[in-house]
C-alpha positions in Angstrom: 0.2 37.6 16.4 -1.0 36.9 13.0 -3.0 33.9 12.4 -3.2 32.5 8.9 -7.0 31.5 8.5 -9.7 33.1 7.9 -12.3 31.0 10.6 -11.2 28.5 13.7 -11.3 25.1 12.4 -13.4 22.7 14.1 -12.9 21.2 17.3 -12.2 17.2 17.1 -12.8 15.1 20.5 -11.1 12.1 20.4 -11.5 10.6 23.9 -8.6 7.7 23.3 -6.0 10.4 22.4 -7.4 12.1 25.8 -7.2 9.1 28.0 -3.5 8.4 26.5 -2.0 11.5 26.9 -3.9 13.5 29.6 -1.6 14.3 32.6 -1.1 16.8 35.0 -0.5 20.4 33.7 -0.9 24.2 34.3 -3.9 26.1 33.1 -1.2 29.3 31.5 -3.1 32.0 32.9 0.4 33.3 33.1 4.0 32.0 31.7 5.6 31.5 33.9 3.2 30.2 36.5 2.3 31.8 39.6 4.3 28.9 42.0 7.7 29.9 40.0 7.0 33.8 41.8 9.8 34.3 44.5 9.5 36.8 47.9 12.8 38.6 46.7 10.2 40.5 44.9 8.8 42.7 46.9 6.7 46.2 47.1 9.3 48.1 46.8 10.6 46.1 43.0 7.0 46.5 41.9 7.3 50.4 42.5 10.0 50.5 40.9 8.6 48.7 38.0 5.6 50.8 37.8 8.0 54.3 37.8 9.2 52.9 34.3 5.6 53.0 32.6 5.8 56.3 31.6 9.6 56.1 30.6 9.3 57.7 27.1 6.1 59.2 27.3 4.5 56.0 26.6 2.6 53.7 28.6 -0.5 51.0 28.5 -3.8 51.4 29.2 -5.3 49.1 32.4 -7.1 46.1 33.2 -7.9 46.4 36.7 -9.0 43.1 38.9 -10.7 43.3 42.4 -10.9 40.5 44.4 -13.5 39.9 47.3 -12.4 36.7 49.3 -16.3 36.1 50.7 -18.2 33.5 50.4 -21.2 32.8 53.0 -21.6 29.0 52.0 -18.7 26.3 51.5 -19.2 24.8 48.1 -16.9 21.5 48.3 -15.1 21.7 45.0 -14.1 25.0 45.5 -10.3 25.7 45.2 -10.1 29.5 45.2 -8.6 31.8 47.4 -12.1 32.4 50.4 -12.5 33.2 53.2 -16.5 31.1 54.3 -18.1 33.6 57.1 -21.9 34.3 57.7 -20.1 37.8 59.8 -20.7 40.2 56.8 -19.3 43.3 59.2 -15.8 41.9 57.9 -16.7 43.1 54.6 -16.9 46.4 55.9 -13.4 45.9 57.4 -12.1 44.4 54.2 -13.5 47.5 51.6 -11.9 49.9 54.2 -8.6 48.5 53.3 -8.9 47.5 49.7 -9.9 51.1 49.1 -6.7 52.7 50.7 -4.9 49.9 48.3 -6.6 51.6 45.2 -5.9 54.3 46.4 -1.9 53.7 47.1 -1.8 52.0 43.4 -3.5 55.2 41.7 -0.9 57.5 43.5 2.0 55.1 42.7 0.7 54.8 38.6 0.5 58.4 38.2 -1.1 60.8 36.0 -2.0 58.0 33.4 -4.7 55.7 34.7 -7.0 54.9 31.9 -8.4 51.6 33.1 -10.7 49.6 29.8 -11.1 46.2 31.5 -12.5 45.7 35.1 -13.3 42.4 36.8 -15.1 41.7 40.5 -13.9 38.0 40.8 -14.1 35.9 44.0 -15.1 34.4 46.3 -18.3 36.1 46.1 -18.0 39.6 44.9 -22.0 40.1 45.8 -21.1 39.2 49.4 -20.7 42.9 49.2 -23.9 44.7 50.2 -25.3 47.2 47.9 -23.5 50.1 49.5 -20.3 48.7 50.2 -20.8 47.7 46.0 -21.0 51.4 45.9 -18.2 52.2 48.4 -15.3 50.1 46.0 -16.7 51.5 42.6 -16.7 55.1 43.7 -13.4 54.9 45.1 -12.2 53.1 41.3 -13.9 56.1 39.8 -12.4 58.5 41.9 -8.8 56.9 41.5 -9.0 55.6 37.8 -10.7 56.6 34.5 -12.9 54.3 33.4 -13.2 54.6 29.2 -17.0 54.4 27.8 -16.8 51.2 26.0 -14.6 49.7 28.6 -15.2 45.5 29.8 -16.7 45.8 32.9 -17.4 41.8 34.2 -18.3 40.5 37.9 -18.8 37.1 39.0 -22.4 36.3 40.2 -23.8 33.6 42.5 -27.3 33.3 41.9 -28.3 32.5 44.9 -26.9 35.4 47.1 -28.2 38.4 44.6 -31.4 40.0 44.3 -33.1 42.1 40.7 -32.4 45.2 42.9 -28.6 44.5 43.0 -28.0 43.3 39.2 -29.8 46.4 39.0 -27.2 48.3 40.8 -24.4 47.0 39.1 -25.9 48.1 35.9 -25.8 51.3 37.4 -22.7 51.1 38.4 -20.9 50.3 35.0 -20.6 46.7 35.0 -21.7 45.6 31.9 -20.4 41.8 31.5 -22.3 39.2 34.5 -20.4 35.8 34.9 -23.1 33.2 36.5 -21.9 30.0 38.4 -23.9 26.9 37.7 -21.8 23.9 37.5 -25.0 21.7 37.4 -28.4 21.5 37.6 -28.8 18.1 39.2 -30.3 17.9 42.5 -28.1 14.6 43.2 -24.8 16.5 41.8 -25.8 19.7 44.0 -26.0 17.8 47.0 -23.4 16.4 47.0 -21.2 19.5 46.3 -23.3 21.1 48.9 -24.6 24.2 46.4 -28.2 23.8 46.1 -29.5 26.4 43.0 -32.7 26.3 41.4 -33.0 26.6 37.5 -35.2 29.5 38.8 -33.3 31.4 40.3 -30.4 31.2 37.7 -32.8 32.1 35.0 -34.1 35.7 37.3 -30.3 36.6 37.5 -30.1 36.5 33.8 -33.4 38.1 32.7 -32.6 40.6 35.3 -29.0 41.4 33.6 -30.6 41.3 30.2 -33.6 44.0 31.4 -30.8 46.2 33.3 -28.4 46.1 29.5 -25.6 43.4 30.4 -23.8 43.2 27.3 -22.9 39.9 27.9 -24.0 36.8 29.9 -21.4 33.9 31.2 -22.5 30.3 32.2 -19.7 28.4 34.3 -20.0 24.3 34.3 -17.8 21.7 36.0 -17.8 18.3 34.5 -16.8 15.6 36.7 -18.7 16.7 40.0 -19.9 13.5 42.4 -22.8 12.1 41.1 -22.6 13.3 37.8 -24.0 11.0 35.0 -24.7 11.3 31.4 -28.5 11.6 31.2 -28.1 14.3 34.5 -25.6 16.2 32.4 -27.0 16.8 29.1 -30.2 17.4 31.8 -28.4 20.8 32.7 -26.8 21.7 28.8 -30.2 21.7 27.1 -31.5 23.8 30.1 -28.2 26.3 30.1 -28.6 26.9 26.4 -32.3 27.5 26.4 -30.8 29.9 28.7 -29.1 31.5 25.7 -26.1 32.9 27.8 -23.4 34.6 25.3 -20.8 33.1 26.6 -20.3 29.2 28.3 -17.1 28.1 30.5 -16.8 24.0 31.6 -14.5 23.4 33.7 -12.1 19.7 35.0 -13.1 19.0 38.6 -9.4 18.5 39.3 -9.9 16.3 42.7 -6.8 16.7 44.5 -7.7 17.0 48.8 -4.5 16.7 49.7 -4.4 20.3 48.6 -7.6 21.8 49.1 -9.9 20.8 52.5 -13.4 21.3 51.2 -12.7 18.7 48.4 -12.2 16.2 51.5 -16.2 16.2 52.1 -16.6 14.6 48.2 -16.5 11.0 48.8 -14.1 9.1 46.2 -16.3 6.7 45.4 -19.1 9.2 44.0 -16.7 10.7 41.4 -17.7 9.7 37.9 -15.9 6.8 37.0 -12.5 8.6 34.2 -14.9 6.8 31.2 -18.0 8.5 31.7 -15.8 11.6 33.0 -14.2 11.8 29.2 -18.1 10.6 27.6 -19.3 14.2 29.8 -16.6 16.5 28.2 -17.2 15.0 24.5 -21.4 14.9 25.2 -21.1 18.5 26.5 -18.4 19.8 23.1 -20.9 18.2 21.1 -24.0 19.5 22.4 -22.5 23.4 22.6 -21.5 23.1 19.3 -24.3 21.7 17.5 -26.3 24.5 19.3 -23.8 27.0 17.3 -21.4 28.0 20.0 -17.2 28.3 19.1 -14.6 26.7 21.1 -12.1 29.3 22.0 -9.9 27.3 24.0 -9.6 25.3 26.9 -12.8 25.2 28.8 -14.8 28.2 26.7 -17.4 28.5 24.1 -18.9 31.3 22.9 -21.7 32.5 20.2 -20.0 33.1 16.9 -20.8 36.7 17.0 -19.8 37.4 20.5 -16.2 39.7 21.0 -14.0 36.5 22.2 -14.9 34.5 18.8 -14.4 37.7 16.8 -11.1 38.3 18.5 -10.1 34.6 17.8 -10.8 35.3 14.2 -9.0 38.3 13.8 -5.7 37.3 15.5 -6.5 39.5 18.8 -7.0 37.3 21.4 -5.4 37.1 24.4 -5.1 35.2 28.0 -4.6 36.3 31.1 -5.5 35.6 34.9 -9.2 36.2 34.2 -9.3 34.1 31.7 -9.5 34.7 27.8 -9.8 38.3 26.8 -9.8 40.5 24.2 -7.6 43.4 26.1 -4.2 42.7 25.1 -1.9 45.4 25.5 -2.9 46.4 29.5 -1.0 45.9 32.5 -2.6 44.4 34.9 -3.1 46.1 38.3 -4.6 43.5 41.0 -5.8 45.0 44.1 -6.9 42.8 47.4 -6.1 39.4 49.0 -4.0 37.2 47.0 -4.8 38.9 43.4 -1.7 39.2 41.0 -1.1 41.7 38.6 1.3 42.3 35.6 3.0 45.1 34.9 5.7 45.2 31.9 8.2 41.8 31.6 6.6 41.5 35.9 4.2 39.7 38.1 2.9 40.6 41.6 1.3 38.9 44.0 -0.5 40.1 46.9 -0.7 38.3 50.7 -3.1 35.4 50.6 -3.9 35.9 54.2 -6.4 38.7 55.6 -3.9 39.6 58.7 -0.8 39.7 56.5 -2.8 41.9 53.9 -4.3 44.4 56.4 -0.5 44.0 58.4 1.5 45.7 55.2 -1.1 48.3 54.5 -1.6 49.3 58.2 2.2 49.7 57.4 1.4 52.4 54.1 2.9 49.3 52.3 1.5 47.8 49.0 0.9 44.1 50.4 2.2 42.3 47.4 4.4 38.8 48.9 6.1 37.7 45.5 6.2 38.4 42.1 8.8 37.7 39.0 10.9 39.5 36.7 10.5 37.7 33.2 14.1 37.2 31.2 13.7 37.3 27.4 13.4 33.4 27.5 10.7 33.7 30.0 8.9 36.8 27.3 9.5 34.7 24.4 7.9 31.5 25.5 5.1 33.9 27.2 4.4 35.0 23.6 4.4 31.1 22.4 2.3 30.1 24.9 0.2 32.9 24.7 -0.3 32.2 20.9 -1.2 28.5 20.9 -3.5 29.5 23.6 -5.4 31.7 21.6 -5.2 30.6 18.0 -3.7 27.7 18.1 -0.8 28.3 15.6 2.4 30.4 15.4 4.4 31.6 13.1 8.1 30.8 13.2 9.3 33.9 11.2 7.1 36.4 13.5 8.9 35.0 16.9 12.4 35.3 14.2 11.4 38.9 13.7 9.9 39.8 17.1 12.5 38.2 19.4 15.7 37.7 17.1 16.4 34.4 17.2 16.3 31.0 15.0 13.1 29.5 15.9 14.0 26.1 14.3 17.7 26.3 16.5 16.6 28.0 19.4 13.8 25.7 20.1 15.7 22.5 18.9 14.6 20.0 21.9 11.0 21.6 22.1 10.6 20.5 18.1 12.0 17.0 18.3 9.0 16.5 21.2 6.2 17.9 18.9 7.6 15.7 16.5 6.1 13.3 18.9 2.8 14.6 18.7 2.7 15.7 15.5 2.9 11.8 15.2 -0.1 11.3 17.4 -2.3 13.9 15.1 -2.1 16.5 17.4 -0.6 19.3 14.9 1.2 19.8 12.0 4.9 21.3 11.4 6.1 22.9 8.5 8.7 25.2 7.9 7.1 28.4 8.7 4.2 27.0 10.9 3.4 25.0 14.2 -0.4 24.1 13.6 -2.6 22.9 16.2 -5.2 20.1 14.5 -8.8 20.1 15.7 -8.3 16.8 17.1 -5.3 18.4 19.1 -7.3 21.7 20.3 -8.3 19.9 23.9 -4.7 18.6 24.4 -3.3 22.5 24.0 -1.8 22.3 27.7 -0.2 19.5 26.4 1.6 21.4 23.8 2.2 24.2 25.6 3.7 22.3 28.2 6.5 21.4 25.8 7.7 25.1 25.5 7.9 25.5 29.5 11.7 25.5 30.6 10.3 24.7 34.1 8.9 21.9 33.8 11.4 19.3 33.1 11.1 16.9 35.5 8.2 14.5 36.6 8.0 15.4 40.1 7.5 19.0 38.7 4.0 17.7 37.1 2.8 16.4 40.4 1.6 20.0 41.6 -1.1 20.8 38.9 -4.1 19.2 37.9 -5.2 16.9 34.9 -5.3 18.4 31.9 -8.3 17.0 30.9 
């Protein structure tokens, strides 16, 4: 997608827009989203899928995403897909079958299996010991060709890894560290029960820095229990003395109806939704006076890093992982509940350990639903995926692309940015749909407009805030 400027303009917070329009929304990691995947398909539609890769002689390079469920601590805002144990022998289990997956995906994929983007996400990936580390990477080496300059990224908890094991990973080929923080506040930490020194934090990322980590990642929530101003801005000044390359801050979406831990936060130590909005604008303000670029959504990066040069030259893209600069690879996702994209598809594996271990005792890929995009799904994808990333389309490119009228095709979706481009939150023209600064932290909000499945209120009701 071309993009028609020559920098990112700058990012506007305007906290009564925010508190006006902010409402419940996905986070388009994937159009459409993951809850729209049916069970119809199955293993045996993503082989099939997978057989046409090579149709032609042609077929895309990989990204490749492992997921360790582990974690040995409970943090209580955590909404991932974990599995809490102190037993680390059901690692060992676990890597016994996640490597006969890679394996089973390798032979399915075929000669072609040039992977340039890896990521260890979690859970805990370092729940892994050192040589089970070892077991999963040799048996990705052994099944997949990992290119030289390739992304290799794993998520890092501080407080469960030692120099010897950042080491290893180094050694290993990993060459991107993401480090979770969320905040530095004793108060906050306690409360969220994930007690992590500034100390420690710091080791981790001298360590990746002595052992050639191309890039460091800083993750923040805004919005934690006992979270205040003065605490905040506490932990920004102390992150970017930390000079990571790359910082992430995330919504505490509080919803415990849906996830248990978030039952142990007590309602009445949540920020009040004033000084929730004052902590997203102190913390925008404070990254980028200390030079960082918004990308999008929650993520800032230095101006020279490969996400901001992306951004500039029309290249960046989104997927599960998050923003990326990767964007012709299909997606191959092996262990509990990971999804992968191959072609116009998505895959999703079992979320439970039995019914995961059940399928591949069985010599059957343990995927439990996925989707076949229609070329409405792939066009709005592409929108989506557009306003994500640069915050602007081009009418005549979607014309071109996906040969259609933009202006009649997408008739109802225009008369609602109309709306917005009332409220300041972009500009229409003929030829363009352009995101204003002031609109760049309302983006789910625009996106949302181009979702066909979500027309109804009650639809809303399953995501969290936007903001």
């Amino acid at each position: 997608m071309s993009v028609n400027k020559e920098i990112s303009p700058q990012l506007e917070v305007d906290l009564d827009l925010i508190r006006r329009l902010d409402k419940n929304g996905p986070r388009y990691t994937s159009y459409p989203t993951a809850d729209r995947f049916v069970e119809a398909f199955n293993a045996e539609t993503y082989a099939q899928w997978v057989g046409k890769r090579e149709v032609g002689g042609i077929s895309r390079p990989l990204s490749l995403y492992v997921h360790i469920p582990f974690c040995n601590t409970l943090c209580f805002y955590c909404a991932c897909n974990k599995v809490v144990t102190k037993d680390f022998s059901k690692a060992d289990q676990y890597i016994r079958y996640l490597i006969k997956e890679i394996g089973m995906q390798a032979a399915l994929l075929g000669k072609e299996r040039r992977v340039e983007q890896l990521h260890f996400g979690g859970g805990t990936p370092t729940f892994l010991s050192d040589d089970e580390l070892r077991q999963v990477m040799g048996a990705i080496r052994k099944n997949f060709q990992l290119v030289e300059d390739g992304e290799y990224s794993i998520e890092i908890d501080p407080r469960k890894v030692s120099d010897a094991t950042v080491a290893l990973l180094g050694e290993l080929g990993f060459n991107r560290i993401s480090i979770g923080v969320q905040d530095f506040d004793p108060e906050v930490q306690k409360a969220v029960n994930r007690i992590q020194s500034e100390a420690e934090t710091l080791q981790v990322i001298k360590a990746a820095r002595a052992n050639g980590f191309k890039s460091v990642s800083i993750d923040l929530i805004y919005g934690l229990p006992k979270q205040t101003m003065a605490g905040f801005k506490a932990t920004l000044d102390k992150v970017i003395a930390a000079n990571p390359d790359r910082l992430s801050i995330y919504n505490y979406a509080h919803m415990p109806t849906l996830f248990k831990p978030q039952r142990r936060i007590h309602d009445e130590d949540l920020p009040a939704p004033q000084t929730k909005l004052d902590i997203l604008k102190l913390a925008v303000n404070t990254l980028t006076d200390a030079g960082y670029v918004y990308i999008g959504m929650d993520h800032f990066a230095k101006p020279d890093d490969e996400l901001a040069v992306a951004q500039r030259q029309g290249r960046l893209h989104r997927n599960f992982q998050g923003y990326s600069t990767h964007s012709d690879c299909d997606l191959i996702a092996v262990g509990v509940s990971s999804i992968g994209k191959v072609g116009p598809t998505y895959s999703q594996n079992f979320r439970e350990l039995e019914q995961y271990y059940d399928a591949l005792d069985n010599d059957i890929l343990p995927i439990m639903r996925g989707m076949e995009l229609n070329a409405d799904d792939l066009v709005r994808r592409a929108i989506i995926q557009a306003l994500m990333c640069h915050f602007e389309i081009s009418k005549e490119s979607f014309n071109i692309s996906y040969l259609i009228d933009f202006d009649h095709y997408f008739a109802t979706e225009l008369k609602e940015l109309a709306e917005y481009e009332k409220e300041g939150l972009l500009k229409l023209s003929p030829q363009w749909i352009s995101v204003t600064p002031k609109g760049r932290m309302l983006i789910r909000n625009i996106c949302m407009v181009f979702d066909k499945y979500l027309r109804t209120k009650q639809e809303h009701a399953r995501y969290s805030k936007v903001i």
